[in-house]
N, C-alpha and C positions, 0 to 999 in steps of 0.2 A: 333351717329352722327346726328341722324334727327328722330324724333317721325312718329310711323309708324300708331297708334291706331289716328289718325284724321283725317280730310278731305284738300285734296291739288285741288286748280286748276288744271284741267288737261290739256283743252283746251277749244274751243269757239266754239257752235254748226257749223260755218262757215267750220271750221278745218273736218269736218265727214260726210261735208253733199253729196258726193256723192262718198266719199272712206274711206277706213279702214284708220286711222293713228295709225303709232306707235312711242310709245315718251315712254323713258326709266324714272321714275319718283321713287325718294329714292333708287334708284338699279334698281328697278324692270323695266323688260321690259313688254311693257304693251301693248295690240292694243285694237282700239274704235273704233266702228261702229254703226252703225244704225241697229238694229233690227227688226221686226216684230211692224208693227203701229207705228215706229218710234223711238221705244224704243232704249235708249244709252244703250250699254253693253262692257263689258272690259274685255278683255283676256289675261292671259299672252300668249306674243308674240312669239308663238312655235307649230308647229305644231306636232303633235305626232305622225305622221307616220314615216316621216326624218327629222323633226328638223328643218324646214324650216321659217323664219318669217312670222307669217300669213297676216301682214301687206302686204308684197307685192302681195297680193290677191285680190280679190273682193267683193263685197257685191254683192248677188244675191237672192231675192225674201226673204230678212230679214236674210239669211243666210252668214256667211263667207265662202269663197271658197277659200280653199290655192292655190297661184300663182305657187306653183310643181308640183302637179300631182291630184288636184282635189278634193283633202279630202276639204270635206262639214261641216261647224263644226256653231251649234247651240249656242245662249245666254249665256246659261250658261255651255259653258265646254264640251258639250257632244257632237261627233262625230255623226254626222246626217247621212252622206253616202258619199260616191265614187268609183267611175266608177270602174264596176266589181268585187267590193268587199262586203265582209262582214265587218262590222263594230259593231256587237254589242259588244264584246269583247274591244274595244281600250278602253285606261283610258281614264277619265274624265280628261282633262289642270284645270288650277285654274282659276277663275274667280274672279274679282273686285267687292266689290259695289260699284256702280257708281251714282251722281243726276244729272239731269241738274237744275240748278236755277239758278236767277238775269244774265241769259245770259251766264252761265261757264256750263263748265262740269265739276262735282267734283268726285274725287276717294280717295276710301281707301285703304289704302295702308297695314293696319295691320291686327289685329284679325278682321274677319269678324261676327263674331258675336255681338262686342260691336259697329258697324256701326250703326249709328243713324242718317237716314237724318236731325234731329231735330235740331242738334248740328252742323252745319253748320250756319255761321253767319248770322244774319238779314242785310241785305243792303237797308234801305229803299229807298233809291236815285232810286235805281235798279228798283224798284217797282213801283214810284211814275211819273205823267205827269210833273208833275213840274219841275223835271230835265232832263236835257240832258248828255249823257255819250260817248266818245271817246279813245282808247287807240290801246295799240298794245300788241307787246312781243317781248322780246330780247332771243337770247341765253349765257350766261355771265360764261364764263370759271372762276369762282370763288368758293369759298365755300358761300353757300348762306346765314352764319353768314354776313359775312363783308357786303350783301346787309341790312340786318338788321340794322347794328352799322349806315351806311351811312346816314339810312333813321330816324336812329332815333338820330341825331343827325346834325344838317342842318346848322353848322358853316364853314363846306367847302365850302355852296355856293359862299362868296366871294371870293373863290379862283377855285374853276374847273366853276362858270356857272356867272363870273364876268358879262360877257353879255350878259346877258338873266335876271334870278333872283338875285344875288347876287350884294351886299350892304356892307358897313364896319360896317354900324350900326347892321349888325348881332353879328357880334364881339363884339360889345359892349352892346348887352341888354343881362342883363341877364338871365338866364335859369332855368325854376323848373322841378322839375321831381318828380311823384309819383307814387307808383303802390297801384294796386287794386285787391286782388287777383292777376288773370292770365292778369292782363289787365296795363300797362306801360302808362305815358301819361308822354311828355315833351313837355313843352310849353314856348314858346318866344310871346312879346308883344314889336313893337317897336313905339313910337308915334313920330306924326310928324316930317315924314322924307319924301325923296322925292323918287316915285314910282320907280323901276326899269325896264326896257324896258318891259318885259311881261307882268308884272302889269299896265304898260301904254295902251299899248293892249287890257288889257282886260277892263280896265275904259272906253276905245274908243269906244269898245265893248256894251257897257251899256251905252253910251251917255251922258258920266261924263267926264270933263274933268281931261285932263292929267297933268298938269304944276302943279296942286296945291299940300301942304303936304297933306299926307296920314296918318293915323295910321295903320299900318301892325302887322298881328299875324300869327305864324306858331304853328298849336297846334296836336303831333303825339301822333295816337295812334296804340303799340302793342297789338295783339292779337294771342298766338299762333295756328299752331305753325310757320305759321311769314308771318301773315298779319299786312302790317301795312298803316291804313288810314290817311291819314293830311288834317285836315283841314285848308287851308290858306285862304289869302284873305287882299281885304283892304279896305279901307272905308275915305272918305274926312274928315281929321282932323279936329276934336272934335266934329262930329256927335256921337262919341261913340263907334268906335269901331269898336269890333268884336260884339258889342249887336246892331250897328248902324241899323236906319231900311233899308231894303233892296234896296229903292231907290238912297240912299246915299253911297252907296259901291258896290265891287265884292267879291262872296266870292267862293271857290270852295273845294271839296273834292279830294285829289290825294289819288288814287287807286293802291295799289300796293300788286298784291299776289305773293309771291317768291316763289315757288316750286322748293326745289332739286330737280335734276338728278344724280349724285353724291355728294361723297364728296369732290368735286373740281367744281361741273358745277353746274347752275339751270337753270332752265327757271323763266324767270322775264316778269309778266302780267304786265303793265304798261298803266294807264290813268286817266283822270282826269272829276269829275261827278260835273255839276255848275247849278244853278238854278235862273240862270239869263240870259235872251233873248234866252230860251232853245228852238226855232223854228229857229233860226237863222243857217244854216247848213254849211254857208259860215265862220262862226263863229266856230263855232265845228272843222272844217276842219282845221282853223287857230291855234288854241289852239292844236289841235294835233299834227300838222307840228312841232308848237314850243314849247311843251313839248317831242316829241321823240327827239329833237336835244338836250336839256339838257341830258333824260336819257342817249342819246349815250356819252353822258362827264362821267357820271359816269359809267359805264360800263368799254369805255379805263382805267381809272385809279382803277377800284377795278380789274379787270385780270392785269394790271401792279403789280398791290399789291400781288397780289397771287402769283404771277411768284417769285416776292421778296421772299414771307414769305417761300416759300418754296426751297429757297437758303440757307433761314439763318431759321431753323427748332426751332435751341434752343434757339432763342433772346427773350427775354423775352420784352415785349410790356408797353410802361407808358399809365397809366391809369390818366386822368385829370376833372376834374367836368362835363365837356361837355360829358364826354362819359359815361356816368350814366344812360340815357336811353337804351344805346345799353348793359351793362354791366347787369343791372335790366333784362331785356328780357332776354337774357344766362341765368341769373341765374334759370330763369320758364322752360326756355327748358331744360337745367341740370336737375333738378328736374320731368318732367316730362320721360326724358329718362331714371332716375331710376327705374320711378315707373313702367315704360314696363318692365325693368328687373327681376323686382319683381316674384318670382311663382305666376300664376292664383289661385285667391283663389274661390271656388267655393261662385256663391251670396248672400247666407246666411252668411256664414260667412264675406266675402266682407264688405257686411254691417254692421256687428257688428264691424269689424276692424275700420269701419268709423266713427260709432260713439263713441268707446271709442277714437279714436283720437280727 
């Protein structure tokens, strides 16, 4: 259902900074804390004396302390102590690897030994003074397929977020889609149309006016196993574009990391990274007010959707040109859920299987 061998948002240093969370992510129940100098560490969420969530515990001097009866449980797994006992005998619980970068905490969910912080994406935005970044999280009773198809396909705007982003000229420009390897990209170009209300905003925002045509671009990109970044933005007609120089338009990155929880729920990181008047904080605050009230449109309708799909189990679904970016992405995630099913081959061999393929 959902690739376990990569790295998922977990949550946001904000979320851990002076208690344990636990957040169920691919199945797994998981708790995060602060350890020892500050160190993030993950545990499944159990304690091993009665079973008890260790989330509803504490953190105390880097250590977790279960909220039932005091078992003390260290980084990685191993029961440190509790009142009037011995403990060197209890099992080791499982432990996560865990990173924090560009602001997240990320976790792995599968084999721990092919964990590789390396392999967690580059977010230059993240990194850079240049830009500014705001977002939030939803919790979205869906399967976190249907957030994928949503997002990689943006011809509902005129119809769930008619008052906010969406326009008819969505409907009508057409759409390319390619992929790249593991990498999906569908992109719309629409010239010379007229801004729609958060695109006026954010022109307002940058000291452009709002009344004149625009040339508008929404260009997504999937990356499993299902981040997907868009670049939008727009730019005073016939400056150029999405190439226009940066005085002459707004452009921004929507940030969206979908982390299952099940196969029916995720957690949906949601915001948006612009690098235009990124000092502006009353700005920031503005754009995030008014991208969580579009996500919360799609949210209602993809838990409406789910509730459907699974009424009517055996309906089999049309497939239309528009949904070729969301359709391409399945096809990587398919593909890699086999290859988890595949026997572990050891890495000498591994390699050689790779290269005669």
């Amino acid at each position: 259902m959902f690739p376990k061998n990569t790295w998922y948002v977990a949550c946001t240093p904000d979320d851990i900074a002076d208690k344990p969370l636990g957040r169920q992510i691919c199945g797994e129940k998981i708790v995060f804390f602060r350890g020892a100098e500050g160190r993030v560490a993950a545990l499944e969420d159990f304690c091993p004396h009665r079973g008890a969530p260790l989330s509803l515990g504490k953190v105390c001097d880097g250590h977790l302390v279960c909220g039932y009866h005091g078992l003390t449980m260290g980084c990685e797994g191993k029961t440190v102590s509790m009142p009037g006992q011995r403990v060197g005998g209890f099992p080791r619980i499982r432990s996560y690897p865990v990173a924090e970068r560009y602001g997240f905490i990320w976790v792995w969910t599968g084999d721990a030994a092919l964990a590789d912080p390396a392999k967690i994406h580059h977010l230059e935005w993240a990194e850079s003074p240049d830009w500014a970044y705001a977002g939030g999280l939803y919790h979205v009773k869906a399967d976190y397929r249907l957030m994928i198809d949503n997002l990689m396909d943006l011809t509902h705007e005129t119809y769930v977020h008619a008052s906010s982003i969406g326009q008819k000229e969505i409907d009508e420009a057409p759409v390319t889609t390619k992929t790249e390897g593991d990498h999906v990209i569908t992109s719309r170009f629409m010239d010379n149309v007229m801004a729609p209300p958060f695109w006026q905003a954010n022109l307002r925002g940058n000291g452009l006016p709002d009344d004149q045509p625009v040339d508008r671009w929404q260009v997504c990109h999937f990356s499993p196993p299902s981040h997907v970044m868009i670049e939008v933005g727009v730019a005073l007609a016939g400056k150029g574009g999405y190439h226009a120089d940066p005085k002459d338009k707004v452009s921004s990155i929507v940030v969206d990391f979908i982390t299952p929880e099940t196969e029916k729920s995720m957690w949906y990181f949601w915001g948006m990274a612009r690098n235009f008047n990124v000092k502006d904080q009353a700005l920031t605050a503005e754009i995030r007010e008014g991208q969580g009230q579009v996500f919360a449109e799609d949210t209602e309708v993809l838990e409406a959707q789910q509730r459907n799909l699974d009424l009517h189990p055996q309906r089999k679904l049309l497939m239309l040109n528009i949904d070729a970016g969301g359709v391409q992405s399945r096809r990587i995630l398919d593909r890699l859920l086999a290859q988890e099913q595949l026997p572990q081959q050891p890495p000498a061999q591994a390699a050689a299987l790779a290269r005669a393929a």
